[in-house]
VONU-586826 format. One record per residue (C-alpha): y, z, x; residue number from 1. Coordinates in steps of 0.2 Angstrom, whole numbers, plus 5000, padded with zeros to 4 digits. Layout:
N
[[Y; Z; X]; NUM];
...
This chain:
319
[[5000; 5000; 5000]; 1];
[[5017; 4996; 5004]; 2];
[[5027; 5007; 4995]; 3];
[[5027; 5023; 4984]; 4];
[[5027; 5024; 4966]; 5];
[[5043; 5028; 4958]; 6];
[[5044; 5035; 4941]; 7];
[[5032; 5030; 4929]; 8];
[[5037; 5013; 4920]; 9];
[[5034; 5010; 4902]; 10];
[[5019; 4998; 4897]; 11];
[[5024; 4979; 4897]; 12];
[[5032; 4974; 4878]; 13];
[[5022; 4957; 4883]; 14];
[[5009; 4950; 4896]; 15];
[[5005; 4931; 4901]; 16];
[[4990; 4928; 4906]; 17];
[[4988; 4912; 4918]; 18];
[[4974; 4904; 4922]; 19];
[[4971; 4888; 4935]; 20];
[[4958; 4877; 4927]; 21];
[[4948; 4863; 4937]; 22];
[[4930; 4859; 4930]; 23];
[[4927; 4872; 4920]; 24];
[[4928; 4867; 4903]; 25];
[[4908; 4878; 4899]; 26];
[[4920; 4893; 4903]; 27];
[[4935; 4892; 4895]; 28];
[[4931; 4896; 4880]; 29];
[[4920; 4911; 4883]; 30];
[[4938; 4918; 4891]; 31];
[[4948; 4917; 4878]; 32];
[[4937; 4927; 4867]; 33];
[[4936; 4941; 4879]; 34];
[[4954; 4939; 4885]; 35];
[[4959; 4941; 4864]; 36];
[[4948; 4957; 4864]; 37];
[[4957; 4963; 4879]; 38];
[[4974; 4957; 4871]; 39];
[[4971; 4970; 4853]; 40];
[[4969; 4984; 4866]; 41];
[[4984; 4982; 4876]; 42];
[[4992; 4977; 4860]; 43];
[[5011; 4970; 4862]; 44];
[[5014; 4952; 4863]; 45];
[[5002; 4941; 4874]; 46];
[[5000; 4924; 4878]; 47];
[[4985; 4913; 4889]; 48];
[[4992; 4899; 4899]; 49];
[[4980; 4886; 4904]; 50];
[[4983; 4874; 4919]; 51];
[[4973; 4861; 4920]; 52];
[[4973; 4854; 4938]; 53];
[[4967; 4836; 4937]; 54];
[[4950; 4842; 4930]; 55];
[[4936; 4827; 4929]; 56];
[[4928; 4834; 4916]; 57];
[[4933; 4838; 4899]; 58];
[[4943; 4854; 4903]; 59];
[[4959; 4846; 4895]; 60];
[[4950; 4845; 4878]; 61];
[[4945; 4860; 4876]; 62];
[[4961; 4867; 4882]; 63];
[[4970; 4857; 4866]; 64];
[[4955; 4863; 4854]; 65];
[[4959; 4883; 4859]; 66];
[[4979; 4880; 4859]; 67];
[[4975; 4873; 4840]; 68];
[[4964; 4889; 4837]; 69];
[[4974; 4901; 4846]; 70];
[[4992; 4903; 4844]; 71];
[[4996; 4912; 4860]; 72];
[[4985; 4899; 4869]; 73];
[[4994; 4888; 4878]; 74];
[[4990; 4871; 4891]; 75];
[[4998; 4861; 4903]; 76];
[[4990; 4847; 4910]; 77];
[[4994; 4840; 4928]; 78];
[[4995; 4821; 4931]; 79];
[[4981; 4827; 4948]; 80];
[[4974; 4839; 4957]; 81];
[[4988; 4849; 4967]; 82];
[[4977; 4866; 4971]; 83];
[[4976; 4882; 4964]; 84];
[[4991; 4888; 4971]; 85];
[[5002; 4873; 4963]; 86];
[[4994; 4875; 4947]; 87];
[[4997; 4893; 4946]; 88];
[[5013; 4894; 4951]; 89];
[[5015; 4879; 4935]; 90];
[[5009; 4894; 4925]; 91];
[[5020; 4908; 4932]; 92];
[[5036; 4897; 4928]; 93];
[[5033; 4893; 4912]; 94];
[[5028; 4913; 4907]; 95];
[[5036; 4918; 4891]; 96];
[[5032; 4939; 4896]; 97];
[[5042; 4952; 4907]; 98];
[[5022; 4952; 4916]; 99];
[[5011; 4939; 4922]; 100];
[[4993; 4942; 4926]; 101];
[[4982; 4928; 4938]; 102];
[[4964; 4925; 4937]; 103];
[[4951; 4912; 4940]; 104];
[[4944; 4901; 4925]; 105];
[[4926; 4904; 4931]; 106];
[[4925; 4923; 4923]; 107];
[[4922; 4929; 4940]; 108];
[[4936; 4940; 4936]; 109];
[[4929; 4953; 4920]; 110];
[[4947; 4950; 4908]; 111];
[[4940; 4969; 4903]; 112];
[[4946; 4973; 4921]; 113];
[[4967; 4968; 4916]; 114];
[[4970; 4984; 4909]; 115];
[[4969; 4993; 4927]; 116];
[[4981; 4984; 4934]; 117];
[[4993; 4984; 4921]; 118];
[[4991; 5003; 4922]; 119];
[[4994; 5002; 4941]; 120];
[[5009; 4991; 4938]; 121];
[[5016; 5006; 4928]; 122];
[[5016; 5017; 4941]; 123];
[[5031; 5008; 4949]; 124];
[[5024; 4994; 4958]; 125];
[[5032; 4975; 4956]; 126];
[[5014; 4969; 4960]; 127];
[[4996; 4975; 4959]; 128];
[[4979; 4967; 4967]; 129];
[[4964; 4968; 4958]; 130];
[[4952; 4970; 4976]; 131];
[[4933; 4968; 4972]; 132];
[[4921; 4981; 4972]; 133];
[[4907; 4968; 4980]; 134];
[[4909; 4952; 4982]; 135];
[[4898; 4940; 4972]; 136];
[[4900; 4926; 4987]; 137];
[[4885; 4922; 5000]; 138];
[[4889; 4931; 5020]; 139];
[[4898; 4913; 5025]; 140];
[[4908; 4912; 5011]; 141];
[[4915; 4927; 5010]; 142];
[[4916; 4927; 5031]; 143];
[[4929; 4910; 5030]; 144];
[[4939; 4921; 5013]; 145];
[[4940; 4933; 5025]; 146];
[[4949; 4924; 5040]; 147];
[[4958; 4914; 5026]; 148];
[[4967; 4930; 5021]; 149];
[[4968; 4938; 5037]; 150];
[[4979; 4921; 5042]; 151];
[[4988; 4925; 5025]; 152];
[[4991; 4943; 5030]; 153];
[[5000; 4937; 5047]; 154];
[[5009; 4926; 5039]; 155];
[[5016; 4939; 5024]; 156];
[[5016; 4954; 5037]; 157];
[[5011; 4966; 5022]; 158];
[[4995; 4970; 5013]; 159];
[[4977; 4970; 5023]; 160];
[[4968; 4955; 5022]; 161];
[[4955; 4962; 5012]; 162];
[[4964; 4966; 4997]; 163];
[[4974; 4948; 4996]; 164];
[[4964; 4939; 4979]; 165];
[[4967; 4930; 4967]; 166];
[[4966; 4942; 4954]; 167];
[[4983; 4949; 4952]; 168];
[[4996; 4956; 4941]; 169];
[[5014; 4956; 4945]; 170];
[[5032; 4958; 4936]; 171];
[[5039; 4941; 4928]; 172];
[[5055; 4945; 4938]; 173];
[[5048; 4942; 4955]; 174];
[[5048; 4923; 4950]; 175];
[[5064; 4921; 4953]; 176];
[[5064; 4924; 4973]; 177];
[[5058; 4908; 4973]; 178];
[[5064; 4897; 4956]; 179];
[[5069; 4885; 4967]; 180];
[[5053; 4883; 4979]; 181];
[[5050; 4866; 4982]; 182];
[[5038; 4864; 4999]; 183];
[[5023; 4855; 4996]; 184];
[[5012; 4868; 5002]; 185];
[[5012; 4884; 4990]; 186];
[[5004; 4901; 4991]; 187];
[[5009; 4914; 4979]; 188];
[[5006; 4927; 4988]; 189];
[[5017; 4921; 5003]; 190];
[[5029; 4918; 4987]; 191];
[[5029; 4935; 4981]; 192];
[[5033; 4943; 4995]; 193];
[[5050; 4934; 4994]; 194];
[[5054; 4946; 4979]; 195];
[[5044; 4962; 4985]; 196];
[[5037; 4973; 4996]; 197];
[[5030; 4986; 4981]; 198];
[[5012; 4980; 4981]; 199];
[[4997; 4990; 4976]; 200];
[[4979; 4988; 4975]; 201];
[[4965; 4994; 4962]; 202];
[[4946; 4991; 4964]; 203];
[[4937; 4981; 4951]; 204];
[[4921; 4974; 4946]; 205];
[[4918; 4957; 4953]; 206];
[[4905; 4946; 4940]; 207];
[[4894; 4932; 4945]; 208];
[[4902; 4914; 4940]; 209];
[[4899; 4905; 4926]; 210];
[[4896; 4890; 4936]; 211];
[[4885; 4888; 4950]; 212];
[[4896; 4880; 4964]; 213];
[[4913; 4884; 4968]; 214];
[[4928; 4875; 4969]; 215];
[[4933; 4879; 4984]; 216];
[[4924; 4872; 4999]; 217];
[[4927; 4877; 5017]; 218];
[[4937; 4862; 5020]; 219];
[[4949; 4868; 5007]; 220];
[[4949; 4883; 5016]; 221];
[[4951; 4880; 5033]; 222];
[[4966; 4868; 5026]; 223];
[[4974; 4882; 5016]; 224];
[[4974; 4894; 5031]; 225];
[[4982; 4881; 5039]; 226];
[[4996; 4876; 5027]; 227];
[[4998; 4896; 5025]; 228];
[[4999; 4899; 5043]; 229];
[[5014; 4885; 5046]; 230];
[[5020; 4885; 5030]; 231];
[[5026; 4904; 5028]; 232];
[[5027; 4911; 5046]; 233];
[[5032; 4905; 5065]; 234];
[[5019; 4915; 5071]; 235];
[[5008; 4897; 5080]; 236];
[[5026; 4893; 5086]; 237];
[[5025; 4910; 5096]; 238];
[[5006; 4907; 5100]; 239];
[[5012; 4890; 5108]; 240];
[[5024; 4897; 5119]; 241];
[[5011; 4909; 5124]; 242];
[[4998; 4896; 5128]; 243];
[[5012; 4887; 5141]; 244];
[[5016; 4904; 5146]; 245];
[[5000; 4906; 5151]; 246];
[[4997; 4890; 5159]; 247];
[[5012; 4891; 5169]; 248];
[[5006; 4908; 5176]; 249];
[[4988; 4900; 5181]; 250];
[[4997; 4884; 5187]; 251];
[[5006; 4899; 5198]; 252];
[[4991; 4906; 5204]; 253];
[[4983; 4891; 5208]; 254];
[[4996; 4886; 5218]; 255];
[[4997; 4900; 5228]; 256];
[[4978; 4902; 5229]; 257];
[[4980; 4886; 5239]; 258];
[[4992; 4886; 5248]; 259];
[[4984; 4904; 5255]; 260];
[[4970; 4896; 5259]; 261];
[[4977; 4883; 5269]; 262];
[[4987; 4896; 5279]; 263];
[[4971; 4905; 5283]; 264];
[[4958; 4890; 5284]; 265];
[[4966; 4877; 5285]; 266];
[[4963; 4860; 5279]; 267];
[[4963; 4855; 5260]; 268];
[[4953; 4863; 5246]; 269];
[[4936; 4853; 5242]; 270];
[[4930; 4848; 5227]; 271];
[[4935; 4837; 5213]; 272];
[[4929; 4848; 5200]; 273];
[[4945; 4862; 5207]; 274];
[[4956; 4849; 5202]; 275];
[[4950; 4842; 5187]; 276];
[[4948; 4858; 5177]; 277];
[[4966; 4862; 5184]; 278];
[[4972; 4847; 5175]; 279];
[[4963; 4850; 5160]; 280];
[[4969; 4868; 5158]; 281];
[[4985; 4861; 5159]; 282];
[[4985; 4846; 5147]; 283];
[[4975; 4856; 5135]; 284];
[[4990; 4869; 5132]; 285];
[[5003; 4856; 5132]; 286];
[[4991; 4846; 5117]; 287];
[[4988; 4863; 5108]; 288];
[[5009; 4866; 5111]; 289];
[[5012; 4849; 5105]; 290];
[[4999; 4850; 5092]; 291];
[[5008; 4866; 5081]; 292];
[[5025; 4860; 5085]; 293];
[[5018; 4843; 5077]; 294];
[[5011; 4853; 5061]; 295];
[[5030; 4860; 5060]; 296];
[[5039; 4843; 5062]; 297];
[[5026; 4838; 5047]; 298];
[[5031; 4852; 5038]; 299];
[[5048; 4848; 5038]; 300];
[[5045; 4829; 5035]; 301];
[[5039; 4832; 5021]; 302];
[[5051; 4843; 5014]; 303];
[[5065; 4828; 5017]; 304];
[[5051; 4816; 5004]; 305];
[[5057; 4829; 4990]; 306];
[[5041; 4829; 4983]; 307];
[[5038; 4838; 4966]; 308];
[[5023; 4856; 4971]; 309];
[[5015; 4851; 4952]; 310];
[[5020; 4838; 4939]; 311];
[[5016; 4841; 4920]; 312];
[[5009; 4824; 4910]; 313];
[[5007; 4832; 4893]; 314];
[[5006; 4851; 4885]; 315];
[[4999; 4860; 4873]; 316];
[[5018; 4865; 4867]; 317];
[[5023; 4848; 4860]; 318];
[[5005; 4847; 4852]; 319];
């Protein structure tokens, strides 16, 4: 934790719940019957908003069917697949309620769970974690979640690693540390420590998936540690300049080594193999230097394009 609870806060007049669809249309409808039961125990005004992230299979359909059944059910379709991340924050902005609460659409995270963090909210936090109990992921899955949010941790300077999820409630208000965000990489969490540092973290039951594959591969992890890591901190800028600083310092050494040498042996060192791996060490650092400062100069490229983080073809709200 962050910071220390202040007085205790009222209960939220209204909650929105948003959730990031992509394949999962066997699910969807399963959550909003549980999340209804949950919503008559809170009580207060709710609302479910539905992304649908360029799904391929017939998500969007049953998203329209549930909006027509359900009043507080709400859907927004994306012309493609942007990531979670995009389609969630798509969800956070359009929030109707003074709280938002994030899950996943595959009922991996128990909507009978929501009430613990909304209590932990209470207590005079501006955003609560909802941190597994055990995780329902094989050892190599959860080993690459693990580094993914240990890069997410360097690069928010805040929370340990291991309590960074996707399952999270937070105050409406925070959105608007970053209402104007456009980067094309997005990762709430990195957002919401723009409007924050008064996080907290409950422990809940983490079910298995309706599904049986998840959507995200280690590819897309691998890639999201690396947008996280460049895209919200400086901190491969600094390992850069370590990595010359480094090199120069065994480029020092080298030299001296030799030129010791030949002032108590004489002659030249032998060997091509001496040399060659002194050339590599130094050609390596100046690619890996190169490399991140590349990744930044991307970064910014892309930032000049202008290029919308989500865009809405149709919703459930013109329906």
């Amino acid at each position: 934790m962050n910071s220390y609870p202040h007085q205790k806060d009222q209960l939220p007049k209204g909650i929105s719940i948003v959730v990031p669809v992509y394949n999962s249309y066997d699910s969807l409808t399963l959550l909003s019957k549980r999340l209804k039961s949950i919503f008559e125990q809170i009580g207060g005004c709710f609302e479910l908003i539905m992304v649908n992230d360029g799904s391929e299979d017939d998500s969007w359909d049953i998203i329209v069917q549930l909006s027509r059944s359900y009043e507080w059910c709400r859907g927004f379709n994306l012309i493609r697949n942007y990531g979670q991340h995009n389609a969630v924050l798509c969800g956070v902005r359009m929030a109707k309620y003074d709280t938002i609460v994030t899950m996943d659409d595959d009922l991996q995270h128990p909507p009978e769970e929501i009430p613990k963090l909304i209590e932990e909210l209470a207590n005079g936090y501006d955003c609560v974690y909802g941190k597994p109990i055990k995780y329902q992921h094989s050892f190599l899955r959860n080993l690459a979640t693990f580094i993914t949010k240990l890069a997410l941790q360097k690069a928010m300077g805040t929370l340990p690693a291991t309590n960074i999820g996707p399952f999270r409630a937070f105050r409406t208000s925070l959105r608007n540390a970053f209402s104007n965000y456009r980067g094309s990489y997005v990762s709430i969490d990195a957002l919401l420590t723009w409007g924050t540092r008064k996080f907290s973290v409950v422990e809940v039951n983490h079910a298995t998936r309706t599904t049986n594959h998840s959507n995200y591969t280690w590819k897309k992890l691998i890639l999201h540690t690396i947008n996280m890591m460049t895209g919200f901190s400086t901190l491969p800028l600094k390992l850069a300049s370590l990595i010359g600083f480094s090199s120069a310092v065994l480029g020092v050494c080298l030299f001296v080594y030799v030129l010791l040498k030949f002032m108590i042996v004489g002659g030249q060192v032998p060997g091509f193999s001496f040399l060659a791996s002194t050339l590599l060490i130094f050609s390596g650092a100046q690619l890996v230097a190169i490399g991140i400062m590349g990744e930044y100069l991307a970064r910014i490229f892309s930032r000049t394009l202008d290029q919308p983080v989500y865009l809405v073809s149709e919703t459930t709200d013109e329906i």
